[in-house]
N, C-alpha and C positions, 0 to 999 in steps of 0.2 A: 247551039248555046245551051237549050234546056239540059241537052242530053247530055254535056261538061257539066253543068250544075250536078244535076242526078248524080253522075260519077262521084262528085264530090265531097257530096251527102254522105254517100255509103264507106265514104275511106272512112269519113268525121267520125260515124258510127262505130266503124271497127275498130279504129283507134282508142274510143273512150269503150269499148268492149273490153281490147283487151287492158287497158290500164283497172279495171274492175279486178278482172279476173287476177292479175298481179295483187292489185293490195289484199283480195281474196285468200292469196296463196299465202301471202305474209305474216297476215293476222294471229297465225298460232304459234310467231314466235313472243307476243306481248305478254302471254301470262305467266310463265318465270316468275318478271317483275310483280306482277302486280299478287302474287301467292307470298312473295316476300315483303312485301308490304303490310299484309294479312297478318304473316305473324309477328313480325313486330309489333302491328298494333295492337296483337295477342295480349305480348309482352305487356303492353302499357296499360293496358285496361286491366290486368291481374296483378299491377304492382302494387303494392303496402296492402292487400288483404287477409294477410297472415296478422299481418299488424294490428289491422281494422277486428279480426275474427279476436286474437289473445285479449286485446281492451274491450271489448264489447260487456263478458261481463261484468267488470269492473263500472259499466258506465251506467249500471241499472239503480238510480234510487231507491233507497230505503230494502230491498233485497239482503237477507242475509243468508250466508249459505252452511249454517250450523244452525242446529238445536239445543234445544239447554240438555239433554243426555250429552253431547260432546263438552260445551259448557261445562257441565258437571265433572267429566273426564279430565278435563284441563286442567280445572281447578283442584283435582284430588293429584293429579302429576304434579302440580305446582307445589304443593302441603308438601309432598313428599321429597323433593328438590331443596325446597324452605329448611327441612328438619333435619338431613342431613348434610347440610354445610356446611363447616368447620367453624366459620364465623359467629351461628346461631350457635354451633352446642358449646363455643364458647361463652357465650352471654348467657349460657342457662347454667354453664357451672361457675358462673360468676355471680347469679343469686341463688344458685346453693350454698353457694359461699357466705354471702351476707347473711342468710337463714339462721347459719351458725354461729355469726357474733350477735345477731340479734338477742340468740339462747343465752350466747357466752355475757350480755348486759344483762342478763336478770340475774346472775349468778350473789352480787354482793347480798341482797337481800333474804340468800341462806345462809344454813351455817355453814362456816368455814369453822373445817376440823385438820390440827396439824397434828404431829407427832417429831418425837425428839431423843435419838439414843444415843448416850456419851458415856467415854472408857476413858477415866483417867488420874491423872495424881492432882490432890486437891488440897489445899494447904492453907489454912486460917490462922492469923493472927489472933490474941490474944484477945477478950472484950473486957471488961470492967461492966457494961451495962449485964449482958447474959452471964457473966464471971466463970467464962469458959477458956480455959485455957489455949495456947497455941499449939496448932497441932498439924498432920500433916499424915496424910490417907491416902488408897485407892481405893476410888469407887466408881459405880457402873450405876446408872440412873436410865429410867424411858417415864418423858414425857408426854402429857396429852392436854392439847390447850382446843377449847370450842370456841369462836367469836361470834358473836351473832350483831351486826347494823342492826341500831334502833332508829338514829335520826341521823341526818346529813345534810340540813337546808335541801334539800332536791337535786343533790348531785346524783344519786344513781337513776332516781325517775327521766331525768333531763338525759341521763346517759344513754337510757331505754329507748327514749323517744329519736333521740339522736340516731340510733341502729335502727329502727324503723322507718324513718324517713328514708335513711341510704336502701334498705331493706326495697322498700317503694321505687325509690331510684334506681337499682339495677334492674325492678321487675320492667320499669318503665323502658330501660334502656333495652333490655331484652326484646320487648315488643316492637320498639324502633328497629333493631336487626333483621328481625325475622319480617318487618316491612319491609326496611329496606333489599332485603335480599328477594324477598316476591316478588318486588318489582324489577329488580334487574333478570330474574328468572322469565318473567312473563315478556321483560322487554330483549331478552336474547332468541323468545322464539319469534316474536312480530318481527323482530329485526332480521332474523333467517327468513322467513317470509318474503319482506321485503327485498332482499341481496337476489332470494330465487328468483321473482316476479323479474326484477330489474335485470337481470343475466340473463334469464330470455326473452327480453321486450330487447337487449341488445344486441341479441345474437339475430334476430329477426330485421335489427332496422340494421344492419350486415347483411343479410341475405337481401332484404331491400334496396340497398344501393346496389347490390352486386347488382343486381337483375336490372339497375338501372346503367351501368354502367356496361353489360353486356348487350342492352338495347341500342344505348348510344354509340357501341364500335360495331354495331350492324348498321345502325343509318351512316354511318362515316364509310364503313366498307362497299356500302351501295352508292356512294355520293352526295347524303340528303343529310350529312352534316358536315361538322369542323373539327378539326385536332380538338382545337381549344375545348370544347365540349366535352373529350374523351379526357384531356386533362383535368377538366372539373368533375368529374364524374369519379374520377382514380380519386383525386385531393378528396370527397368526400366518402368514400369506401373506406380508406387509410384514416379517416377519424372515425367513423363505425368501429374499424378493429380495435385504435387502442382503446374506445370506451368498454367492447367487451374485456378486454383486457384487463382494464381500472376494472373489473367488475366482479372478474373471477376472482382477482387477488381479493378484496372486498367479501365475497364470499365466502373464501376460505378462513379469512379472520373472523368471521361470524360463526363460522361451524365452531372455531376454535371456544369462541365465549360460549354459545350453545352447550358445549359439553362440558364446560365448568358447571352447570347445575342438572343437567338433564343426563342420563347414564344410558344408553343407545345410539341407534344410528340414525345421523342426520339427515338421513334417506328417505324417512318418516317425515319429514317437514316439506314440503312440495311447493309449486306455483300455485298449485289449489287450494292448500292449506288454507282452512277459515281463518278470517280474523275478526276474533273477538273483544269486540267495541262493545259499549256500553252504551245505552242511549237512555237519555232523560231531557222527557221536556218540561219546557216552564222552568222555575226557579231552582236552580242546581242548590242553590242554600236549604231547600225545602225536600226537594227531590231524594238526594243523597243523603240528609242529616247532617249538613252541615251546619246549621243555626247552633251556636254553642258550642260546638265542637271545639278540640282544639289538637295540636299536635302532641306524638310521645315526646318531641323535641323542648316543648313548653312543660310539657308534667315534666318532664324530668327535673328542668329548673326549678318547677314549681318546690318539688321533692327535697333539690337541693338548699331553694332558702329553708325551710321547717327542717331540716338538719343542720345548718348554719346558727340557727333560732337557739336549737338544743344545744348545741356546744357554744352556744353562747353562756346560757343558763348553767350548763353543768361546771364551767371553767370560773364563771362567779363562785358558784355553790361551795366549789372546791377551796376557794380562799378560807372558810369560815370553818369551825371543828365540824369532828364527825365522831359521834357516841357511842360505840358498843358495851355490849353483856360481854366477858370473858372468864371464862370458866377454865381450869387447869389443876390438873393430876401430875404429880411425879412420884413416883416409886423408888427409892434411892438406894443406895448403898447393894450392891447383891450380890456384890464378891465381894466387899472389904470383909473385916473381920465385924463381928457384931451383930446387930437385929436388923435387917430391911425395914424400913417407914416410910410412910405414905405421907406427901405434901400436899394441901388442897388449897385451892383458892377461887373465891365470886368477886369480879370487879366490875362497876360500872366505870368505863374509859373514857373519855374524853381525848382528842387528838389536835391539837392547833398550831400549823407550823405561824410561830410568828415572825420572823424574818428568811425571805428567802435572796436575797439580792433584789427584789425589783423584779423576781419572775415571775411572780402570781398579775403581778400588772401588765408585765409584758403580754402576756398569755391572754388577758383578758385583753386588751389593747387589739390581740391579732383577731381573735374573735370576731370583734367589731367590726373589721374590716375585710373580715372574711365575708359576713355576714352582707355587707354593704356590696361585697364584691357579687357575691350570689343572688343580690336583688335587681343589679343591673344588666345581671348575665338572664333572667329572666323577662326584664322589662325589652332585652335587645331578642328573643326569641319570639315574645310575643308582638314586637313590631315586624320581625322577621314572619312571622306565618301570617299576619296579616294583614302584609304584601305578596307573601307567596300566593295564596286563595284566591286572592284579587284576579292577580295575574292570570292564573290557571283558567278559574273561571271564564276569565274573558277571551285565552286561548283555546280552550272546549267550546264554545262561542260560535267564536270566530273558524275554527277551525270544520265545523258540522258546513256553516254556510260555504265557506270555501270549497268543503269537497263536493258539494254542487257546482259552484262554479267550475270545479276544474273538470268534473263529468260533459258540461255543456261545452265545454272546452275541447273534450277529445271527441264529441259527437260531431262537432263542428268542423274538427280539425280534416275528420274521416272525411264529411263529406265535401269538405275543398277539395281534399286530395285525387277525388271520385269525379270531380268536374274539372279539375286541371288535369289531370289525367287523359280527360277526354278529347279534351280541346288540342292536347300536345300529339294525339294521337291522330288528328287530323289539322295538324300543323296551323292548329289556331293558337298554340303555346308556346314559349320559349322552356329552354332544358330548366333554368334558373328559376321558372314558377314550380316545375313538379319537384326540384331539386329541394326548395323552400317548402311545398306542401309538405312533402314528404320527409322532412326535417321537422317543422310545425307538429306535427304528427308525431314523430317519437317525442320533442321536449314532451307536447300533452300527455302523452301516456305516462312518462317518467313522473311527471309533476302531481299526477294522480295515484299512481302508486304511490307515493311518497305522503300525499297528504291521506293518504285512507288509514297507512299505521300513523302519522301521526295525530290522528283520531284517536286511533285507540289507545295510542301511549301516552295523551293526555291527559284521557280520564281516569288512568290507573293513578297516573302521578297525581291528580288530586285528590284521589281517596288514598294515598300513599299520604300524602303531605296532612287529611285530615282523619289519620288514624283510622280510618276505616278498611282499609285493604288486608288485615288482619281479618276480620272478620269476611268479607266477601268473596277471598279464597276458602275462608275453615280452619284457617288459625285458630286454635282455643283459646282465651281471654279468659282469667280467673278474676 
């Protein structure tokens, strides 16, 4: 009996020997799987950090990545975009223009010198007073009459003033152009900036989902996922493409307004391209100069009531006479037969039309309300700028704190993506968290680019709106 035991021991032994040596043998076919598992999880631990690397420096506070030498640069390409526009060298020969009725209003107050040459048959009746017979001649005369304005109640002065107001008025409106078109200059290159930046933060979160979608049909081809997954993963690649898609068309209409003021290639304008914001802090009214300021949009009206003013004045003036010196030469006779004589005369004139139908009322009547017209077209400009300022300022504001927020927004965004990521990587995740991360993730970047130029197109627009942007590109201002 011992000696059956004994026996039986040593099978037991061999038996669980060789079952050893068996899963021994086995053993090197397990790592295949487990090498492809590795690099999947490669995959997932490297997805969205193209994303994470393009936003990074975007998410850095107060960093700018230009000098005032670039600065400087910008702003002399702008000057130069500004002046030759078609629109500005319209408004500057539209107070060349004004220059010269200005001149043409002081004219009454010289002398006005005519002249007068007539050929012809002349033929007098009889007088009794001069006891000059009737008679009947040809002759050839040259006149010459001087008039000189002495008094007019202030019709030419009012006239004067009237041309210079408008005078005032085109310079103003002139300055208004060449603002306004600075800013669409400076806002076609931040906008090219932005269209770049956004084109490739989209083509990235497309390579992003690819790479997740080619992760998800390796874990389904290995059996460690679902259709459904590789279906969700396709449904959110196909909305990557056509965002780049909306992106590039976007882009190309941006090059397109780009090169309505800028004369080169938009090749120059990059994802790097600085963008030059303005910064001011504490009291933007104090900061900037805007306390008292006001717009070219308010001078102009201002310009137009005080030329409304004037032709109010000149169109009265006008009812009442007007007095000249007239002085007059004629030389007569110089082919008839007989002696040539000389006709001379000095008159003080006096001119008073006293019925005109009802026009001199008329006329003054429209004045009035021209006048009236142009003081509410002032009172609505200057209610208009300031609610524009209001506004602006509180969008310049408000927009400085937001691009912090949206900075802590995309740092945050990174690193969910960086810990859902991990977790899905060793199947502590569903496809739907990374799929969300990783979505979370582009809006933030999108959201930050977007508010960083509209930073900087804020502040333009209110040194645009408070006439200052003329001067802070190097507009000259006379």
């Amino acid at each position: 009996m011992k000696r059956y035991t004994t026996l039986m021991g040593g099978c037991c032994l061999l038996l669980l020997a060789t079952a050893a040596s068996a899963q021994t043998a086995e053993a090197p076919a397990a790592p295949p799987l487990s090498a492809l598992t590795q690099e999947v999880n490669s995959l997932v631990m490297g997805l969205g950090e193209s994303q994470i690397a393009f936003l990074q420096p975007f998410t850095v506070n107060g960093q700018r990545t230009w000098g005032e030498s670039q600065l400087q640069a910008f702003r002399d390409k702008v000057v130069q975009a500004t002046l030759r526009h078609p629109d500005v060298k319209s408004a500057r020969a539209a107070r060349r223009a004004t220059q010269f009725v200005v001149r043409e209003s002081w004219a009454p107050w010289y002398p006005q010198v005519s002249t007068q040459l007539s050929n012809g048959q002349i033929s007098n009746d009889p007088s009794s007073i001069l006891g000059t017979p009737e008679r009947a001649y040809t002759s050839t005369s040259f006149n010459v009459t001087v008039r000189q304005l002495v008094y007019d109640f202030g019709a030419t002065n009012s006239q004067i003033a009237g041309s210079n107001a408008r005078d005032q008025q085109t310079l103003f409106k002139q300055y208004l152009s060449e603002s306004d078109v600075a800013y669409r200059a400076i806002q076609s290159y931040h906008e090219l900036v932005r269209a770049s930046r956004q084109l490739e933060l989209a083509k990235k979160n497309e390579s992003a989902r690819t790479s997740i979608l080619d992760l998800v049909q390796q874990r389904y081809d290995i059996g460690g996922g679902t259709l459904s997954d590789v279906v969700r993963a396709q449904s959110r690649l196909a909305e990557a493409k056509g965002n780049t898609t909306s992106y590039q068309r976007t882009f190309g209409a941006v090059q397109a307004s780009y090169r309505e003021f800028f004369e080169g290639d938009v090749a120059a304008v990059a994802v790097d391209s600085p963008v030059f914001d303005v910064n001011a802090a504490g009291d933007w009214l104090s900061e900037l100069g805007l306390a008292g300021q006001v717009s070219w949009k308010v001078r102009t009206s201002q310009a137009a009531v005080v030329a409304a003013e004037a032709d109010l004045k000149n169109t009265q003036a006008k009812s009442f006479a007007s007095i000249n010196v007239e002085l007059s030469s004629t030389r007569r006779d110089w082919v008839a037969p007989g002696v040539p004589g000389t006709d001379q005369s000095v008159a003080l004139v006096a001119r008073q039309s006293l019925y005109t139908g009802g026009a001199d009322s008329a006329r003054i009547a429209q004045s009035v309300q021209k006048l009236q017209q142009s003081q509410e077209e002032l009172n609505s400009a200057q209610l208009e700028y300031k609610r524009m300022i209001d506004q602006l300022i509180l969008e310049v504001e408000y927009t400085d704190q937001l691009v912090q927020t949206r900075q802590s927004t995309a740092i945050l965004a990174a690193e969910s993506l960086r810990m859902i990521r991990e977790q899905y990587a060793y199947r502590r995740g569903t496809l739907l968290d990374l799929l969300t991360a990783q979505e979370t993730l582009y809006f933030a970047g999108r959201d930050l680019i977007d508010v960083q130029i509209d930073k900087a197109l804020s502040t333009y627009k209110l040194l645009s709106q408070a006439a200052l942007l003329n001067q802070f590109v190097g507009l000259s201002i006379n």
